[in-house]
N, C-alpha and C positions, 0 to 999 in steps of 0.2 A: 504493500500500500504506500501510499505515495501524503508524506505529509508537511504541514508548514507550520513555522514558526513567527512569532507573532515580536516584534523586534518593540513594539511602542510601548506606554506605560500600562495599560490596563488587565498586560496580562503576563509580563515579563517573567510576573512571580508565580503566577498559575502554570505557567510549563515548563517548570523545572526535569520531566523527562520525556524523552519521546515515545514514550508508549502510553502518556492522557492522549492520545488519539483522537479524542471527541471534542475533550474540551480545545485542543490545541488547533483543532480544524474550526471549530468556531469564531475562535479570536484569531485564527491564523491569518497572516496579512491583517488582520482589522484591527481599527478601534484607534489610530488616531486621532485626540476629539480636541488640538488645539484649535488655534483660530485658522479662519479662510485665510488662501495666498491674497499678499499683497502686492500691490505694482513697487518693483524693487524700486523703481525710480523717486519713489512719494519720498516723502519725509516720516522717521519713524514715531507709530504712536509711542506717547508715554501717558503716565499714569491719570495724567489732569486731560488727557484727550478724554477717555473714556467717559461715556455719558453715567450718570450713576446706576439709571436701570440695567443697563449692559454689562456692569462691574459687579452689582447684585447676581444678574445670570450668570454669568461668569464662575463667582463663587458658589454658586449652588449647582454648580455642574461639575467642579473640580471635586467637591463634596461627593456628588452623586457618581462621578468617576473613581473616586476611592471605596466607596460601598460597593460598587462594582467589581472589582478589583478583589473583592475579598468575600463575592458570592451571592451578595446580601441586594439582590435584585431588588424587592419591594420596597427599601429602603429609596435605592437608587432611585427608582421611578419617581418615587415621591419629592425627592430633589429637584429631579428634572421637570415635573409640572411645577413645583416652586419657582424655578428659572424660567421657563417659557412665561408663566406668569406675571415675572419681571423682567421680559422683552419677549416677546412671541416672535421677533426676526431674529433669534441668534440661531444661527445654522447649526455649530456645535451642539447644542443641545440636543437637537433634531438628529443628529449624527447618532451621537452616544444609546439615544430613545431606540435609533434602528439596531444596536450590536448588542442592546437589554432585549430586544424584542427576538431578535436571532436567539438568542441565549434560551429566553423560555420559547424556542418554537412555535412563536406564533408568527408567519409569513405574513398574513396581510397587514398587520400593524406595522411590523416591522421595513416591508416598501413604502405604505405609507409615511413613515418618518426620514427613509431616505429620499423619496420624491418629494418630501416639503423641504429640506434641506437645500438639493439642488433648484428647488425653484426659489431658494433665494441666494445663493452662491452657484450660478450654473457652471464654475470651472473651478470650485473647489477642489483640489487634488484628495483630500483626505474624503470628500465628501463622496466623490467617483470612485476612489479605490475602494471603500468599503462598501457600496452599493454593488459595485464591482461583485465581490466576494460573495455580496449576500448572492446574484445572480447564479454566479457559479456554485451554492450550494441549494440553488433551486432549479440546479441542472438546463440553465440558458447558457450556454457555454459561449455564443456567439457573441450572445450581447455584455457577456461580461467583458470577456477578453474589449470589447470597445471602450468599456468603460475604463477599464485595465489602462489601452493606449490612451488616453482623452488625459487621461491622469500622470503619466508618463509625459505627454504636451509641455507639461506648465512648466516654463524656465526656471519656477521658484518653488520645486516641489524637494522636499528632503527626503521624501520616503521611497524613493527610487528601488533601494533593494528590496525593500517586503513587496511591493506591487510586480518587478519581475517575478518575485518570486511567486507569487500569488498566478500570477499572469501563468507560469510556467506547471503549475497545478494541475491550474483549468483544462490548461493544454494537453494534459497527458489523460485527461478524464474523456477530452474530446477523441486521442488517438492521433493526434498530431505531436511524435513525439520530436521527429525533427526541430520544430518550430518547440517544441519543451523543452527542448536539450539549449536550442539557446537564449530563451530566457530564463532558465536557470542557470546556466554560466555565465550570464550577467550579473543575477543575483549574487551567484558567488565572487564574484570580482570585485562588485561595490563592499561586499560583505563577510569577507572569507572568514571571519570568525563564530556565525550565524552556523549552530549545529545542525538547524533544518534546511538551511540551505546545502549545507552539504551532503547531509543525508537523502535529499532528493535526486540531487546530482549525481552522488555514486550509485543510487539504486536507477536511474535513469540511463547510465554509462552500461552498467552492470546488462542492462535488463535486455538494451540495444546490439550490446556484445560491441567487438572491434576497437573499444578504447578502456580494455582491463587496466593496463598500466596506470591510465587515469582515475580507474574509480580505486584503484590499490592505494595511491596516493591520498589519494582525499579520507576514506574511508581511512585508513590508519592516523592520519590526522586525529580524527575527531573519534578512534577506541583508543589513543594515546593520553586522552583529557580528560578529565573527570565527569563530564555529561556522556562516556559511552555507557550500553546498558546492552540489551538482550538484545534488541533490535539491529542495534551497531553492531556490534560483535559476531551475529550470526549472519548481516550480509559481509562482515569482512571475512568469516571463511569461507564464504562461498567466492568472492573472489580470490580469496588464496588458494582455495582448491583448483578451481580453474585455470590458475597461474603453475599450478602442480608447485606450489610451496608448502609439502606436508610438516616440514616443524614449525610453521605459521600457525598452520590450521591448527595444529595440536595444541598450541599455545592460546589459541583463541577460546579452545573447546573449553581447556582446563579452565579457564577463567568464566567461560558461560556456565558450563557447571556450577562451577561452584558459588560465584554471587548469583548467577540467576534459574536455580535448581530447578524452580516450581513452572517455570514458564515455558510457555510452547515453543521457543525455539530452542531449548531444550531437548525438549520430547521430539522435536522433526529431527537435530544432530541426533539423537539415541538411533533414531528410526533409520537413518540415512537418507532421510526423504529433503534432497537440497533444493530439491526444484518447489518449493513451498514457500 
């Protein structure tokens, strides 16, 4: 399975390993909920710009960002109506509203707040990447990857590597792995220290065959570090088996063994079942 890492603040702390799965595809790529790009050319706001209903929303969304962040959805929501209530145009808010709504699986709220968003920032970057996301987890692969590039557009977007990265997802959900392959080696380029980036990357290497060498590299990167786990460990012997490096593989085994006894990659090395 092919998964992503969530690089922004609301979930940095929630996927500490790659096997939440669920939760890490949720917030994966998502959930940048600063403010909309500005024209680099303006003059920068500061504090006495801010109108005070907009510094009130403001604050009750960094609130309702941090309640989020640590599970407590209903809390969250409740924030976030507090803030729209104290500017009904702050996008942000509207953003954050769509990745609480993604979270409890409710899709139509959830587009609803990403298409009021972009109808008040239609080139919001953070705003199209995570709408982006939500698409592609409601299997519109086409319109996501748009929103993907749209987002990708903006001269003064920061989040460049989670949206290849995202972009690169979708891609491989679609079958288009050529077109996966490279935008997740952009991802990995802007971001080579991103575990799920590289974990897609080698398993997307891996999967296409022809560039072993490369996913050997990458993958023992990232079972070299403290975030390897079951999942890392048993695509690296599956590429060291491949490579015919059997005191690799052995060394990898002994280690999945033994931190990660209980788990199915586990059970498939016991089996010899490598193609799993």
């Amino acid at each position: 399975m092919i998964h992503a890492w969530h690089s922004g603040s609301t979930s940095r702390t929630l996927v500490l390993s790659l096997l939440t799965v669920h939760l890490a595809l949720v917030l994966a790529a998502c959930g940048a909920t600063g403010p909309s790009a500005v024209d680099p050319s303006a003059a920068p706001v500061t504090e006495s710009d801010e109108p005070e209903q907009r510094k009130r929303a403001r604050l009750r969304m960094e609130l309702a960002s941090g309640y989020f962040e640590q599970g407590r959805t209903d809390i969250a929501l409740d924030e976030i109506k507090q803030a729209l209530a104290a500017d009904t145009t702050y996008a942000p808010a509207y953003v954050l509203r769509g990745l609480i709504f993604m979270q409890m699986n409710n899709a139509r709220l959830a587009e609803d707040s990403f298409q009021r968003a972009l109808q008040l920032t239609p080139r919001d970057p953070d705003a199209l990447h995570n709408y982006g996301w939500f698409q592609c987890q409601q299997g519109r692969h086409a319109q996501a990857v748009e929103l993907f590039n749209r987002a990708l557009a903006s001269p003064v977007y920061g989040g460049q590597a989670r949206t290849y990265l995202a972009k690169g997802v979708c891609q491989v959900r679609m079958g288009q792995l050529a077109e996966a392959e490279g935008s997740l080696n952009r991802s990995y380029e802007l971001d080579p220290a991103n575990p799920i980036a590289a974990f897609n990357l080698a398993q997307l290497l891996y999967q296409r065959g022809g560039e072993d060498a490369r996913a050997q590299f990458i993958i023992r990167r990232l079972n070299n570090s403290e975030l390897a786990n079951a999942e890392t460990l048993w695509l690296g012997i599956k590429v060291e088996r491949r490579l015919g490096n059997a005191v690799v593989v052995e060394q990898l085994a002994q280690q999945l063994g033994r931190r990660f006894s209980e788990s199915r990659q586990w059970g498939s090395y016991q089996r010899g079942a490598f193609h799993e």
